[in-house]
N, C-alpha and C positions, 0 to 999 in steps of 0.2 A: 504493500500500500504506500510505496515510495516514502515508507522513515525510512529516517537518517539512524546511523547505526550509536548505540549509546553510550553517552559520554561518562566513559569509566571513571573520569575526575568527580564528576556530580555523583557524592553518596545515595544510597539506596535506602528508602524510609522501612523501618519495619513498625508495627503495632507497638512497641514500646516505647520508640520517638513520641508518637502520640500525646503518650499520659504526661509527658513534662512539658509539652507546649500550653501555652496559655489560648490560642487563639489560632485557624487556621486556612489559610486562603490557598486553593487550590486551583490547579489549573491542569485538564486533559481538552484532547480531542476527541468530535463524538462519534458514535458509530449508529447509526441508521438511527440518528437523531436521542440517543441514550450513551451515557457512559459506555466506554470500552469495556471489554469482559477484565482486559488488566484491572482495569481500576475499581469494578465490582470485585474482582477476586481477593484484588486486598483488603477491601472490607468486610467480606465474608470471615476471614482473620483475625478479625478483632472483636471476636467472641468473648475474649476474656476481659475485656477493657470492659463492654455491657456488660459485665455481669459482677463488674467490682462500680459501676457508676463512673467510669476515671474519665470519660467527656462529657458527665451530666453538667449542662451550665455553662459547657465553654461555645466560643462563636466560632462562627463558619462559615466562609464566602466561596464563590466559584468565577472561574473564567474560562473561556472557551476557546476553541481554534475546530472551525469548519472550512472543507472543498467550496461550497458554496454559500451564496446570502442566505437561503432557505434550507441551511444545511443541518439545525434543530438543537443550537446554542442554546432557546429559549427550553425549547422540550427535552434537555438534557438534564437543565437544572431541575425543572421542576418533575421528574423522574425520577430524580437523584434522593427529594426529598425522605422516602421513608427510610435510609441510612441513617439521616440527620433525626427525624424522631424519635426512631428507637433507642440511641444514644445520648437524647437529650439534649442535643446541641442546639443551639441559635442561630438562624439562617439569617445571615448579613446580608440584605441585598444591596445594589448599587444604586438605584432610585435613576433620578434621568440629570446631574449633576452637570452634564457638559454641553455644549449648545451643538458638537458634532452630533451628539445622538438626535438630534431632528435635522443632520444633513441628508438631504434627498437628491443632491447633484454627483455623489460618488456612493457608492459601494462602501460602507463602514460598517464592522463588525461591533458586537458587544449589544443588550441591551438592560432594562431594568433589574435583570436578573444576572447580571455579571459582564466584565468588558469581554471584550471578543476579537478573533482573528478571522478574516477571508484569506485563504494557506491557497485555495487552488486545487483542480483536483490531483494535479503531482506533487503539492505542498511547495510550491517554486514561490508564489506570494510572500513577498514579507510583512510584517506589520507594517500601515502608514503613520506616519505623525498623528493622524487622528485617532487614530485606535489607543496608539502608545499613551497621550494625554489621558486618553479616557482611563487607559490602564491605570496608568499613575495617580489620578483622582481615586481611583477606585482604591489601592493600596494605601493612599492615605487615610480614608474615611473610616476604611478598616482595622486600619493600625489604632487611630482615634477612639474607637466602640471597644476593642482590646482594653485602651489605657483606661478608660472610664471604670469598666465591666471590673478590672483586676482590681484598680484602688477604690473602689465602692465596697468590694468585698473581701479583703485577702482571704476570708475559707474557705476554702475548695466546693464548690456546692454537694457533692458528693461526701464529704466529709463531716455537715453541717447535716445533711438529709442523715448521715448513720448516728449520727449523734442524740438527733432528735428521736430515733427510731431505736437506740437505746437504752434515753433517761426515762427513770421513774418517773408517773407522773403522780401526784400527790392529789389524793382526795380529799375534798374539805368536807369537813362534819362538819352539820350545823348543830347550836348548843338544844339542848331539849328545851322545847320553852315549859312555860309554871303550868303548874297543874289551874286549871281556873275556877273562880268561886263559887259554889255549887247555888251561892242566895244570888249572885249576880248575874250568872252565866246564861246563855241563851241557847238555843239549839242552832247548831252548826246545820248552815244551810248544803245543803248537798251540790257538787258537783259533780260534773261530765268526768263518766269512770275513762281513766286512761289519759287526762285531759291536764297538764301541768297547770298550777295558778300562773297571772300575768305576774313577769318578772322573775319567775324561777323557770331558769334554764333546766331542759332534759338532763338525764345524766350524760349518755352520751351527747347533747352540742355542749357541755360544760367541758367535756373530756378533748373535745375538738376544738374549743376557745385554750383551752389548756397548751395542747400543742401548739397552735400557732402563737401563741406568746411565747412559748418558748424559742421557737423559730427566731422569731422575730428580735427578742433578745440576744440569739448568738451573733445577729447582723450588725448589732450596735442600734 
C-alpha cells in the first residue's frame, strides 16, 4: 500500500508507555474509512491497562492521513470511539479553530474531529502549510486540556475511583428521640407505608450522598 519502510530510530509504543503518559494524541492512516487493523490490534492489548483503570480520566485526540478528500478521516474517528469508552478516556476534539478549515478553493485535510493529511493514493502528497497550521493548532489546544486536566487534579482518577471504592463508609445513627407524654401526646397520624418523611433521605440516597462527598473531598 506504498508505506515507506519503518523508521527503526522512532521507538515502538507498547501498553505500558500508556499508563505513565498523562495525555495522548494520536495519529494513523485509515483503512476503508476505520482505523488500521495495526492500530486496533494494539489496542486489543491493553487488556490489562482496562482492567487496573490506568487511562480512566486521561484525554485523547486523533489525527489522520487519507488517499483521498473523502477518504473517512471523519469516520475513523468516530469509529475509533468505543476504544476511548471502554477505557474511560476523554475524547479531545479539535472544534473548527482555523479559518483553512472552511477553505473550499484547495483540497485541505483535517476536520472537527482531528487535523488531517491528503497523502495521495501512492502517499506521494505531503502535508500543505494549511494542514500543518491546523496541525499545530491542534497540538496546542491539546497540550492546553493536558495542563489544565493534570493541575486540577494531580490523583490519578483511577486511583481516587479505588479509593472511594475502598473506604468505609460510616453510618449515622440518629439519637432515639423521648418517649412522649402519654396526658399530652396525640395519635401519630399514619403515613404512606414505604414512603420516607420530607427531608429524611432513603438509606441508600444517604449512602450515595455519602460517596460522592467523599469523592469530592479527595479532589480538594
Amino acid at each position: 500500500m506504498h508505506a515507506a519502510p519503518r523508521d527503526t530510530a522512532v521507538p515502538e509504543i507498547t501498553p505500558e508507555i500508556l499508563a505513565a503518559a498523562d495525555g495522548y494524541l494520536i495519529g494513523f492512516p485509515t483503512r476503508f474509512g476505520v482505523a488500521p487493523a495495526q492500530v486496533k490490534a494494539f489496542f486489543d492489548s491493553t487488556g490489562q491497562l482496562w482492567q487496573t483503570g490506568a487511562l480512566l480520566g486521561k484525554p485523547m485526540g486523533m489525527f489522520f492521513s487519507t488517499a483521498s478528500q473523502h477518504g473517512g478521516q471523519e469516520s475513523t474517528a468516530f469509529s475509533f470511539l468505543p476504544h476511548l469508552v471502554h477505557h474511560g478516556l476523554i475524547y479531545v476534539s479539535l472544534g473548527t479553530p482555523s479559518p483553512y478549515m472552511f477553505d473550499i478553493d484547495a483540497v485541505v485535510g483535517g476536520s472537527p474531529w482531528g487535523a488531517g493529511v491528503i497523502a495521495g493514493a501512492d502517499g506521494s502528497l505531503l502535508p500543505t502549510h494549511k494542514e500543518i497550521e491546523i496541525a499545530e493548532i491542534q497540538g496546542a489546544l491539546f497540550a492546553d486540556v493536558v495542563v489544565k486536566l493534570t493541575a486540577s487534579n494531580p490523583t490519578p482518577p483511577a486511583a481516587a475511583a479505588a479509593a472511594v471504592d475502598k473506604a468505609p463508609v460510616p453510618v449515622a445513627s440518629a439519637a432515639a428521640p423521648p418517649a412522649p407524654d402519654a396526658s399530652t401526646s396525640k395519635p401519630a397520624e399514619a403515613s404512606s407505608a414505604g414512603t420516607p418523611k420530607s427531608g429524611s433521605p432513603s438509606k441508600s440516597g444517604g449512602r450515595v450522598r455519602q460517596l460522592l462527598d467523599k469523592f469530592k473531598s479527595m479532589f480538594g
